[in-house]
Each structure stands twice: as C-alpha cells, then as structure tokens.
C-alpha positions as CSV (number, residue, x, y, z in Angstrom):
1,X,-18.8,35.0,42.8
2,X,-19.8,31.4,42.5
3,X,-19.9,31.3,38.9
4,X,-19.4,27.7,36.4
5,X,-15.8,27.1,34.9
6,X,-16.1,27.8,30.6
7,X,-17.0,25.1,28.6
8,X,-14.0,24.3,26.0
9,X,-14.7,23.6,22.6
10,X,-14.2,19.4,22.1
11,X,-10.7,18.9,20.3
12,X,-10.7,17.2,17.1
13,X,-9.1,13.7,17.9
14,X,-6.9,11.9,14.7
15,X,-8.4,8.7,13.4
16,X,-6.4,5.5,15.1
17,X,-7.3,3.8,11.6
18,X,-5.6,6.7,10.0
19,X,-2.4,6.0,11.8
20,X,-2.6,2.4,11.4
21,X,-2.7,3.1,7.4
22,X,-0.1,5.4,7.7
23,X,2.4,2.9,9.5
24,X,1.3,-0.6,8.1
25,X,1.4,1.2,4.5
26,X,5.2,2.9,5.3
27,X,6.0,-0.8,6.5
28,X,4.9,-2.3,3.4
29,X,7.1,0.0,1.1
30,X,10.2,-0.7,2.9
31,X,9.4,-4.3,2.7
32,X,9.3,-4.9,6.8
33,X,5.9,-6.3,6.3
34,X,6.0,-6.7,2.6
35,X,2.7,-9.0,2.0
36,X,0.7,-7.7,5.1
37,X,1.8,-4.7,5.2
38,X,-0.4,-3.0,2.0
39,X,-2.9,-5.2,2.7
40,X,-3.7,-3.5,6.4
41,X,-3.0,-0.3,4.9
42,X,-5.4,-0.5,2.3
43,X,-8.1,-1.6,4.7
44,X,-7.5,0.7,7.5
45,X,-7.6,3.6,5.1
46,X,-11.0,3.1,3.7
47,X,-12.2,2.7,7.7
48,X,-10.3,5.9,8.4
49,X,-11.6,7.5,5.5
50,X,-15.4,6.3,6.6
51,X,-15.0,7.6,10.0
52,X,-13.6,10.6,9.0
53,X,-16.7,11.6,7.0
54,X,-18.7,10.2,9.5
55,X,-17.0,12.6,12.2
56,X,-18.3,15.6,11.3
57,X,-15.1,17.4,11.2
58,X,-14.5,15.8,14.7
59,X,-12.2,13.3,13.6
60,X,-8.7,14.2,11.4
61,X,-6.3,12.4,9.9
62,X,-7.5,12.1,6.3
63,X,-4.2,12.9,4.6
64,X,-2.9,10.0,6.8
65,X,-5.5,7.6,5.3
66,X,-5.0,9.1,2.1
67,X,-1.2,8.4,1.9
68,X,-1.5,5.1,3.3
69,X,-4.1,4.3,0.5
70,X,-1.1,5.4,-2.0
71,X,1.1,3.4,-0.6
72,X,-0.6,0.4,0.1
73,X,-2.2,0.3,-3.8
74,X,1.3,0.9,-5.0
75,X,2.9,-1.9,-3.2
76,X,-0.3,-4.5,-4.0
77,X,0.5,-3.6,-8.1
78,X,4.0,-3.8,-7.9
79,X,3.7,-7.5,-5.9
80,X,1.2,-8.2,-8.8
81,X,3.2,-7.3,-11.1
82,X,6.6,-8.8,-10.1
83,X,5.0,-12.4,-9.2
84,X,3.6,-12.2,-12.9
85,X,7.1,-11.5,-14.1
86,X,8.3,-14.7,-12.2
87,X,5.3,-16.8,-12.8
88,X,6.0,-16.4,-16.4
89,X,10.1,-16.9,-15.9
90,X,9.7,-19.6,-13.7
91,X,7.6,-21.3,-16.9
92,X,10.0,-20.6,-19.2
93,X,8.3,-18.3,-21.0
94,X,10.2,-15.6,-20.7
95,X,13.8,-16.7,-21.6
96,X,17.0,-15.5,-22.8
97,X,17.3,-16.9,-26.3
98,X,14.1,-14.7,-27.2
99,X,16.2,-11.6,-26.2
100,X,18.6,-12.5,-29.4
101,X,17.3,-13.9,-32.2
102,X,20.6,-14.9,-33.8
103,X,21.4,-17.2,-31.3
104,X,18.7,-20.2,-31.0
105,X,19.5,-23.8,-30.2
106,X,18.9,-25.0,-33.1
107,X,21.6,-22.5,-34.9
108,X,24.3,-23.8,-32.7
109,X,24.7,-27.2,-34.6
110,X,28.3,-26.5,-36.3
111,X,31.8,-26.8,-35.0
C-alpha cells in the first residue's frame, strides 16, 4: 500500500551553446550581426560540440552546433574574401582599364 512513486528516466536536455550557434550563426548570414555574428557562432559551436560529447548522450543539439558551424565558417570566408576584393580595389589594383585592353590612357592621345 505505501509503496515509492517510479523513478523516470532523466530527459536529454539541448545544449544552450547549441542554440546560441544556431541563432548568432542565422544572425550572421542575414547580416543583423554581420561581424559578430559568425564569430559567436563559430565559438559556441565547438563548446556545444565539446559538451555534447562530453554528455554522454545526455545532452542534444549537435545538428544545431553543427549548422551553426556551417554558417558561421561560411560567413567568416565570404567577409575574407570580399574585404580582399576591396582592399585590392580600394589600391587600385584592380581597375577598369585592365578589364579592356584596347582602351589604356595612354591610347587615348588623338583627337
């Protein structure tokens, strides 16, 4: 008659990091947080990704880390690779009269 309530099994809890990766990497890509953004989301997903290993199948979330991982290494290339692109225009080196190479400066001396 007096006998002790069943024990339920703990629930598997999803990794705070994991959601933090998630949102700051989402952020990033549509340029809301567009330098801070990848940066958090590439941090929080390799914490999410350590405590989800070190969970013991206790903690979830890894496709969460994993996506914000995608997105946040996407977003830190393309930055890298568009401030290259205007480093380099900004010096001149990049420059319209390369584009054709009939018309030069120096070509343009008749009337």
């Amino acid at each position: 008659m007096n006998q002790p309530y069943a024990q339920l099994p703990p629930t598997p809890r999803t990794s705070v990091a994991a959601t933090i990766s998630l949102i700051t990497g989402i952020l990033g890509f549509v340029q809301i947080l567009p330098v801070i953004g990848p940066i958090a989301a590439v941090i929080a997903g390799h914490i999410a990704k350590g405590e989800i290993k070190r969970g013991g199948g206790m903690v979830t979330g890894n496709g969460m880390a994993t996506t914000g991982l995608i997105l946040g290494y996407v977003m830190i290339a393309l930055g890298l690779c568009l401030t290259c692109i205007f480093v380099l225009a900004f010096a001149g080196l990049i420059t319209l009269p390369f584009a054709f190479p009939g018309i030069t400066p120096s070509s343009n001396t008749g009337y």
